[in-house]
C-alpha positions as CSV (number, residue, x, y, z in Angstrom):
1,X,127.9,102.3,78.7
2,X,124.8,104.7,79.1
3,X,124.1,102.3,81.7
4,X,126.7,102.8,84.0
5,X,126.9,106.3,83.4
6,X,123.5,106.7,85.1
7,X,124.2,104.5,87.8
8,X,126.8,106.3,88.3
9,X,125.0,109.7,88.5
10,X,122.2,108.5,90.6
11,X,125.2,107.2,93.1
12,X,127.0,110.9,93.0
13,X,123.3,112.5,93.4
14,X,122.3,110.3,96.3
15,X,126.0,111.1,98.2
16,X,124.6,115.4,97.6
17,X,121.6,114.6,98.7
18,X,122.8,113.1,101.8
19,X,125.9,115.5,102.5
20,X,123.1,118.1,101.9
21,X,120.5,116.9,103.9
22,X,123.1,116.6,106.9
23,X,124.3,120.0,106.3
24,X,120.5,121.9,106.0
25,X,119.3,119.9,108.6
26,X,121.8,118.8,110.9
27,X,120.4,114.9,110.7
28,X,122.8,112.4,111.7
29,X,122.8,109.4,109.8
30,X,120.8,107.4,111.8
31,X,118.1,109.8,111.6
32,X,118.5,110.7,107.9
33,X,118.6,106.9,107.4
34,X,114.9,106.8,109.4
35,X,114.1,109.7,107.0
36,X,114.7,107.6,103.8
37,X,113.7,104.5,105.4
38,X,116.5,102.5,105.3
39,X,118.9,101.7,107.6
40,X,122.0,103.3,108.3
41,X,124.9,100.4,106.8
42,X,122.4,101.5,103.2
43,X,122.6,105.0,103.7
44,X,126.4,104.9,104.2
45,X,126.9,103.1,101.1
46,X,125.3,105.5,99.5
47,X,127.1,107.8,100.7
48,X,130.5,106.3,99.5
49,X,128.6,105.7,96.2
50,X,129.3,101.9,96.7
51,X,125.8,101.7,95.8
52,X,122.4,103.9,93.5
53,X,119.5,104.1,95.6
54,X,116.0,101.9,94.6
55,X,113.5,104.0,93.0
56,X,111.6,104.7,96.0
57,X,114.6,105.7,97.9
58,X,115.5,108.6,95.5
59,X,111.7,109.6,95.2
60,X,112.5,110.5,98.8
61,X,116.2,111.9,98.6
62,X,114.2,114.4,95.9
63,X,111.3,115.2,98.5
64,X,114.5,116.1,101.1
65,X,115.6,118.5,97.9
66,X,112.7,119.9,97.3
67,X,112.5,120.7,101.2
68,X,115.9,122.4,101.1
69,X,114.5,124.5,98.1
70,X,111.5,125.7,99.9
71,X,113.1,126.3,102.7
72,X,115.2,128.4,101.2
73,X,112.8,130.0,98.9
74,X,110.3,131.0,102.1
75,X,112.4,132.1,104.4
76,X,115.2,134.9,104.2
77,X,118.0,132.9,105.2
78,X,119.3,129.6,106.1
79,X,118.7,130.2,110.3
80,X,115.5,131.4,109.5
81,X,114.8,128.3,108.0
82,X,115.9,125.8,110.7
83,X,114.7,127.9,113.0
84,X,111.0,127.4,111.5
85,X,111.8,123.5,111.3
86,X,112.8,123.1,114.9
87,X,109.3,125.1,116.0
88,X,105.8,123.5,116.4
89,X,103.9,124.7,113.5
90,X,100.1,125.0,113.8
91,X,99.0,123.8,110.8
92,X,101.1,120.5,111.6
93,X,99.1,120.7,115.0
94,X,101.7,121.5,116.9
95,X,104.1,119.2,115.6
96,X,108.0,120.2,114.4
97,X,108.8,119.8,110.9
98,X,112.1,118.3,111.9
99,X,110.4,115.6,113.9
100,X,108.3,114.7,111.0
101,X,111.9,114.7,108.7
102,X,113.3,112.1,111.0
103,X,110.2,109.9,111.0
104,X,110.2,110.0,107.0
105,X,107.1,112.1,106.7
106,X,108.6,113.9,104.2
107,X,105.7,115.0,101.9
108,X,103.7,116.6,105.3
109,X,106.9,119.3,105.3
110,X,106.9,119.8,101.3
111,X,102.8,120.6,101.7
112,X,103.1,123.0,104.3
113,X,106.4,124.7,102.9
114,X,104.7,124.8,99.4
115,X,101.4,126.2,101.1
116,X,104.3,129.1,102.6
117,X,105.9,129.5,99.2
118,X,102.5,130.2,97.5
119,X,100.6,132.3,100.9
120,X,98.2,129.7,101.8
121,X,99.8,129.1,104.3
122,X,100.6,132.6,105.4
């Protein structure tokens, strides 16, 4: 029983995470799918909570979290926000957050947001 009821959780959390990650970021599947690493038949199934993510998959649905957090956290408002993701950012050499979101680099974004969140970055 306390079995399923986790299962079940981790397959409501992973459908959030998803709807959320589309929503903050405007990632299609395909490219939230590249962002998890897996592919895009997984992801959907996921979605429709025919299936709880592997343990590494929802180590990176909570980096994608923690990256709406901070984003929200740093910057005054959600456009704000996207805005700073779809820029090249210096300390990523030039490179866009959001381009580093669809290639699943997902911990590169949480450093730098966390380095904006605590002024190292500032």
């Amino acid at each position: 029983m306390a079995v399923e009821i986790v299962e079940r959780l981790e397959r409501e959390a992973a459908r959030k995470t998803i709807e959320g990650a589309r929503e903050s970021f405007g990632l299609n599947y395909v490219e939230l799918a590249s962002a998890l690493d897996v592919n895009r038949r997984t992801l959907l199934r996921y979605r429709k909570q025919t299936t709880a993510p592997s343990p590494s998959v929802r180590e990176r649905m909570e980096k994608l979290r923690e990256i709406v957090h901070l984003l929200d956290e740093v910057f005054e408002s959600r456009e704000a926000g996207l805005d700073w993701l779809c820029r090249p950012v210096p300390v990523l050499r030039g490179r866009r957050p959001i381009d580093l979101l669809r290639r699943g680099e997902l911990e590169q974004v949480v450093s730098v947001l966390a380095g904006l969140y605590s002024g190292a970055h500032a």
